[in-house]
N, C-alpha and C positions, 0 to 999 in steps of 0.2 A: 705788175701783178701784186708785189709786195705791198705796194700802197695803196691798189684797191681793197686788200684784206683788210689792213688796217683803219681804213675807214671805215668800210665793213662794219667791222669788231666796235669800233666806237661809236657807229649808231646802235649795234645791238647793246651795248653797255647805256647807253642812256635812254633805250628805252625800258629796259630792266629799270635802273637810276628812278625813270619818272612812272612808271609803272608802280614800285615800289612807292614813291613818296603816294601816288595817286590811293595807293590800298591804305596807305597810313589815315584817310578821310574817309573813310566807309567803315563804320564800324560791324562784323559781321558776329552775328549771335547765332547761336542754337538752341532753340527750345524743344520741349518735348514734344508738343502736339503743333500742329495747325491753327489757326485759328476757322470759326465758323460763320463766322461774319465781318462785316468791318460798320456794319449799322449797330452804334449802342445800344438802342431797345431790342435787337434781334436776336442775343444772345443772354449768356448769365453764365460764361465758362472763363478760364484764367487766362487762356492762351489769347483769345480775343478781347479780352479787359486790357491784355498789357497792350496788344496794339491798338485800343481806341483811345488809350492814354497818350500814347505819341501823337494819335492825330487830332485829338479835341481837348478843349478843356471845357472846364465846367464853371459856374457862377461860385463855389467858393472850393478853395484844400484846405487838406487837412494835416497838418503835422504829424508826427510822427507819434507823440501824446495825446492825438483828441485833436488837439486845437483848430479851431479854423482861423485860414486867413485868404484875405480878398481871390477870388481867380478874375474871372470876365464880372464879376460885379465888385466894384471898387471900393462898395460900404454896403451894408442893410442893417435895419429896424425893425422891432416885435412889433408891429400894430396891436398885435393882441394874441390869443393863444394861437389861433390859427389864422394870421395873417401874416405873409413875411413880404417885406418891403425892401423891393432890390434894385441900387443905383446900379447902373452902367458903367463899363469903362466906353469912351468914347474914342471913336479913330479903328476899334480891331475889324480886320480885315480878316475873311473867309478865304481858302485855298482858290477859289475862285476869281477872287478881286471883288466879292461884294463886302461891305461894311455891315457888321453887327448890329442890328437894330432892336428894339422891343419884338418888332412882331418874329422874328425869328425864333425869342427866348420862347414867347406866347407859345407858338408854333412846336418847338420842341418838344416844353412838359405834357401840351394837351397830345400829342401825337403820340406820348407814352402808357397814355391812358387809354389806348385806342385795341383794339384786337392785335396791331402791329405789336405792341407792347407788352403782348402776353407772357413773355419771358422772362420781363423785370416788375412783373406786375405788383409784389409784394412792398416795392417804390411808389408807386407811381399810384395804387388807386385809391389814398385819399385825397389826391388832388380835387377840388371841385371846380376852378378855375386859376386861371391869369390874366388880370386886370392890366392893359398897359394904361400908364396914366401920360407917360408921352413917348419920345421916342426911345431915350434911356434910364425909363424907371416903368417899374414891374413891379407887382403885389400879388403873390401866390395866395390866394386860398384854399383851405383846408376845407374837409367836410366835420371833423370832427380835428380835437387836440391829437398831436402824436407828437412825444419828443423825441423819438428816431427820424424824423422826416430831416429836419434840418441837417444834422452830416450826411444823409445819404447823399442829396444833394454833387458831394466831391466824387460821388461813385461814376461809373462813366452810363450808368442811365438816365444822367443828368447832362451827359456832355450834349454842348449848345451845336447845332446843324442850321445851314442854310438853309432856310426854307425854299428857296429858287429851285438850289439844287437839287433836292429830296424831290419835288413836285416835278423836275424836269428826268429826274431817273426812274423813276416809281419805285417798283420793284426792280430793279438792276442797283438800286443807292447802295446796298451792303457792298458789292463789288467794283464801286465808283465811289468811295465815301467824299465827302466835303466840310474841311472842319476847320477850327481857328486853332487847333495846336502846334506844336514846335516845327513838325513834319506834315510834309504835303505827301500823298499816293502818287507811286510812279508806276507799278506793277503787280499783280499777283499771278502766281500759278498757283492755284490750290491743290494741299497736298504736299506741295513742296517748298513755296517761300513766300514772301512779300517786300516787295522793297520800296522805302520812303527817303524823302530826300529831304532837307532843312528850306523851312519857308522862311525867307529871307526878309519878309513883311512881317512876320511875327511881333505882337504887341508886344512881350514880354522877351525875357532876356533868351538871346538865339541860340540855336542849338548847335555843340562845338563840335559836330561833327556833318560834312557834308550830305552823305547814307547814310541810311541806316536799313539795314538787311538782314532780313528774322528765316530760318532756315527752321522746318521740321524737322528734327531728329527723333524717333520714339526710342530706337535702343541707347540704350544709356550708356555702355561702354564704347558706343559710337561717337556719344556727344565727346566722351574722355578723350578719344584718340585725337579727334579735331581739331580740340584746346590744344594737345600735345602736341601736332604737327605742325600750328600756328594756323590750319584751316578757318577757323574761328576766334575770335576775339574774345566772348564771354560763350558760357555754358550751364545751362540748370535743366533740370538739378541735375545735382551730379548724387548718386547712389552711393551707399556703405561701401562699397565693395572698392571704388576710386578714390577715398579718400585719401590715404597714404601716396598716393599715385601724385595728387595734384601737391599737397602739402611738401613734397618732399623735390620736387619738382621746382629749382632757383628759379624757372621763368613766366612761374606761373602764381597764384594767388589764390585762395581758397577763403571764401566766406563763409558765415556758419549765423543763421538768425533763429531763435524761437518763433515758429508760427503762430498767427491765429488761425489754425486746421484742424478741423480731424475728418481722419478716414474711419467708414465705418462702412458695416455689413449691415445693408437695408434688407427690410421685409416689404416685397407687394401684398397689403393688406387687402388688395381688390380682388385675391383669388386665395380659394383655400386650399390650406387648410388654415394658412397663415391670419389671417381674417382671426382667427380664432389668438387670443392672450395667452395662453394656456402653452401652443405650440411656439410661440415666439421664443418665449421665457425658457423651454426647454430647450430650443436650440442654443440661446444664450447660457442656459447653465451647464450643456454639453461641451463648453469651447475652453479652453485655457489662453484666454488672450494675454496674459500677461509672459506666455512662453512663446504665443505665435509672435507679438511684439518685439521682445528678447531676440529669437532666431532670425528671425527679416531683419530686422533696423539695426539690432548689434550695438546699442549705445548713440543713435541718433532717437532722438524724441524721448516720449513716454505713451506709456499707456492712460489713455483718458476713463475719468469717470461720469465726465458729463457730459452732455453736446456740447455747452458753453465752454470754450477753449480759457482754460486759464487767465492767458493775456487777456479775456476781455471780460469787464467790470462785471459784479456778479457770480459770476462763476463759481459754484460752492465745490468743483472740482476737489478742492485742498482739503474738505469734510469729509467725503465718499470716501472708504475702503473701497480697495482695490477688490476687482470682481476675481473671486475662486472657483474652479470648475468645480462641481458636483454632477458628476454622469450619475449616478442614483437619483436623485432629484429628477434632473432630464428626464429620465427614463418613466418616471411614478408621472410626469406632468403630459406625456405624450399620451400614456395609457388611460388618463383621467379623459384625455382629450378624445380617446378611443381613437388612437392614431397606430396602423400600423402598417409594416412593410412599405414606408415613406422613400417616395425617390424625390428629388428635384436637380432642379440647373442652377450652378453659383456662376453669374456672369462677372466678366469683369474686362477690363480695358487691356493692351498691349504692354500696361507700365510692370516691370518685373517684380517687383517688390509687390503688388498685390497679386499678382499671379502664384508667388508662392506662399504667400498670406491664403490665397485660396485652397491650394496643393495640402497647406498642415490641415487648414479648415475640414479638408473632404478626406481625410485622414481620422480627425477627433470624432466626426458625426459617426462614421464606421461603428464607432465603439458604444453608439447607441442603435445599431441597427438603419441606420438612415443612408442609403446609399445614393452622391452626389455626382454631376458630371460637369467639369469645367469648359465656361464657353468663354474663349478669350476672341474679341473683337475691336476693330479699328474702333477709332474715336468719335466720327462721327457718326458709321452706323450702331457704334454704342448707347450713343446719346438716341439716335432715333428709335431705337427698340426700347429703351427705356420708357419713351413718350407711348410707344404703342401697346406699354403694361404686358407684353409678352411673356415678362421675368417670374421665375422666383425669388429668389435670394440676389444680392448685386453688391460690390467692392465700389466705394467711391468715396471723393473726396469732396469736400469743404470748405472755402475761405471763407471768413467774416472780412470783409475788404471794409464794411465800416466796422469800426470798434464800439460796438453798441452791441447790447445780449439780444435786444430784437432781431437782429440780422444774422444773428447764431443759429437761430430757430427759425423765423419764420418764411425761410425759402425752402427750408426742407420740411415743414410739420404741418403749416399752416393749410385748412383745406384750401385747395385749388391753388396753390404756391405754383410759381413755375417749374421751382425743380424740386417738388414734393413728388418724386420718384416711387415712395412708399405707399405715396395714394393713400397716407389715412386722411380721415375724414371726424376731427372728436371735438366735439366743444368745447368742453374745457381748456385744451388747449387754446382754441381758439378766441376763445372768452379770454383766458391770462395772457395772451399775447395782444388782447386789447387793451385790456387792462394794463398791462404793462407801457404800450405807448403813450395812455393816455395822463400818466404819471409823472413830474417830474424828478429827478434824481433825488435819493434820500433812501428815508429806512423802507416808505412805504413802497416803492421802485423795486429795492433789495430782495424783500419780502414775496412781494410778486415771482419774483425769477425766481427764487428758491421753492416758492410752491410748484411751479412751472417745473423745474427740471428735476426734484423727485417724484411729480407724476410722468415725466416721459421715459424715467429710469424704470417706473414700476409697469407701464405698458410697455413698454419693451419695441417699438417699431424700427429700433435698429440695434446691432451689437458694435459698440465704440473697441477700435481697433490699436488707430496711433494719433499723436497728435505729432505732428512733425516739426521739422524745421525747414528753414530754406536756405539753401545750401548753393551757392555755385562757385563756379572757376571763371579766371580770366588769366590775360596776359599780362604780363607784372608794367608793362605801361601804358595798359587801360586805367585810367585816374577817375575819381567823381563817380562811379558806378559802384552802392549798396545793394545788394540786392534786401526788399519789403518784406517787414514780418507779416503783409496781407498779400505777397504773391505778384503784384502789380509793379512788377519792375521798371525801375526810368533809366531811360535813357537821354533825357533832358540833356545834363549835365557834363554826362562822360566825354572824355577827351584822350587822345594821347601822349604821353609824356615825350619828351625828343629823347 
């Protein structure tokens, strides 16, 4: 009897033993949201960017400064302003086992120009073609000059698909993706996780961890605990409120990066009274954001005064004083407006920190007579009622994922942008943000943006809230894992330590 327990007990110990070592290869994360796709054209949200990053790459990256260097295209040449010229790497291999060809790349960019691509459209529509000239060389044309085009490129509305695959899924490819990055799809439950596994065909150098397993957490003190129990391996972000928790904490590791972000409080100009300059401007000079800032974040970020985040070139941020409430002001601009006994709805997402951004919000308008009601909702029926122009007022955020001033702006401002939430629709803008691409870097470049973002300061179609950082936790022997000052975290790299 003695020695059946004991043997017992030594299978149960070595399956703990190899259980253990088995979890040490699966690296498990927690992020905030879900992702809403795993089709790159399909989306234009952060949670789904990071996971299209593990499963595709793109023809070129970008460093951490701007820089680009080779991805699936191994060299390229300016033909001219709008021609780019792109060798091949040869030999990469699709999740599937087909090899990367020309018509695949063909196939990508033109299929993001397509209605499919309405998402990433502020990419993708001056493409005018792609020339294959054999089977590993490409020549994109432009319809006109744009010098944002070329880094977007690293964004993942550029990441390269099979064309087999996409043609043989239709519409089911977002929840079957097929890509040539590090990780192959093994699973999704949406809602609750995704898990990828390391494609062992990979061109480029392999991914050093077996799994990789992304879990939705939206409470933020949840993702905390996780980290703390050893549930999970990394965690973001992590909130003011956990900070001391993680830092203080010997088994764990706290990262801290300046973002290219901001959050801001949009106007649907497509309904009034908002439509109207007048009533924007007074809600904005009713708010004391530099105190709603202050009480939410508590020493993470700052308060912004442009769209164009600091970190990214351009940005006359560091000129702008800082915006002062004037409720007198407010008040004389609502009445010019002939606005009165004003209600609306300030929508906003699950994430805590804008929820009580909202809480002070519906608080200051009070003091203009404006009385608001807060509608906190999941993230993806957030995202849908925003496309359905339902809103008044809405809390959202940001990333420049290229570090170019064009892509500060023109996904939220540009008419018909995809996530132009605000619905305006002004030429000007429109016209500088051509003008801008069709520029290359220099004073004349500079000059542009700065015309550019003191006319969006003076229309007013959103009130700049915070510009964040990015922040997460890990366990002190996850190795090789920074988390991105554009939000687009890798997992390439990471490993763990013995």
């Amino acid at each position: 009897m003695r020695k059946r327990f004991l043997f017992l007990l030594a299978i149960a110990l070595i399956a703990v033993f190899c259980g253990a070592a088995a979890a040490k290869d699966a690296l498990i994360v927690a992020d905030q949201y879900d992702a809403t796709t795993l089709d790159p054209i399909g989306h234009n949200d952060m949670p789904s960017s990071r996971a299209c990053y593990a499963l595709y790459d793109t023809l070129v990256f970008l460093e951490p400064d701007g820089t680009a260097k080779p991805g699936l295209a191994e060299s390229w040449e300016f033909l001219s302003d709008t021609d780019y010229k792109f060798t091949l790497r040869k030999g990469v291999k699709f999740h599937n086992g087909d090899t990367m060809t020309a018509e695949d790349v063909r196939y990508t960019i033109m299929r993001a120009t397509t209605e499919a691509g309405a998402q990433i459209n502020e990419y993708s529509n001056n493409v005018k073609d792609v020339e294959i000239v054999d089977d590993n060389t490409v020549i994109i044309h432009l319809k006109k000059v744009d010098y944002s085009f070329f880094p977007s490129l690293s964004h993942s509305w550029g990441s390269i698909v099979s064309k087999r695959a996409v043609e043989e899924a239709g519409e089911n490819f977002g929840m079957n993706p097929v890509g040539a990055g590090p990780f192959k799809f093994v699973s999704w439950q949406k809602g609750n996780k995704y898990v990828l596994e390391r494609f062992d065909d990979y061109w480029g150098e392999k991914a050093k961890v077996k799994t990789l397993e992304v879990r939705s957490v939206p409470e933020p003190t949840s993702r905390t605990i996780e980290l703390e129990s050893g549930g999970v391996d990394i965690a973001y972000p992590i909130v003011t409120n956990d900070l001391k928790r993680i830092e203080e904490n010997e088994k764990l590791v706290l990262y801290r990066r300046p973002q290219t972000s901001i959050t801001y409080m949009g106007f649907n100009v497509s309904k009034k009274p908002f439509d109207d300059v007048r009533v924007r401007q007074a809600l904005h000079a009713a708010l004391d954001t530099v105190t709603i800032q202050a009480a939410v974040w508590r020493g993470v970020g700052k308060v912004p005064t442009s769209l164009v985040p600091e970190a990214v070139k351009y940005s006359i941020a560091p000129e702008v004083e800082p915006h002062k409430q004037d409720v007198e002001l407010a008040k004389k601009l609502l009445a010019d407006a002939g606005i009165k006994d004003m209600k609306l709805e300030i929508w906003t997402n699950e994430r805590k920190e804008r929820i009580d951004m909202s809480t002070i919000i519906q608080a200051q308008l009070e003091e203009i007579g404006i009385a608001s009601e807060i509608k906190v909702m999941e993230w993806g029926a957030y995202l849908s009622g925003l496309e359905d122009k339902k809103h008044d007022v809405y809390l959202l955020g940001w990333v420049s994922t290229v570090p170019d001033p064009n892509f500060a702006v023109t996904g939220l401002l540009e008419t018909n942008a995809g996530s132009n939430f605000t619905y305006l629709s002004d030429a000007r803008v429109d016209d500088l943000l051509a003008r801008g691409r069709s520029v290359a870097d220099g004073d004349e470049r500079a000059a542009i943006y700065k015309e550019l973002q003191l006319y969006i300061n003076e229309q007013t179609p959103m009130v700049y809230l915070h510009n964040d950082e990015s922040i997460a936790g890990t366990q002190k022997n996850v190795k090789d894992f920074v988390p991105s000052s554009n939000e687009v975290h890798s997992f390439r790299e990471a490993y763990f330590e013995d």
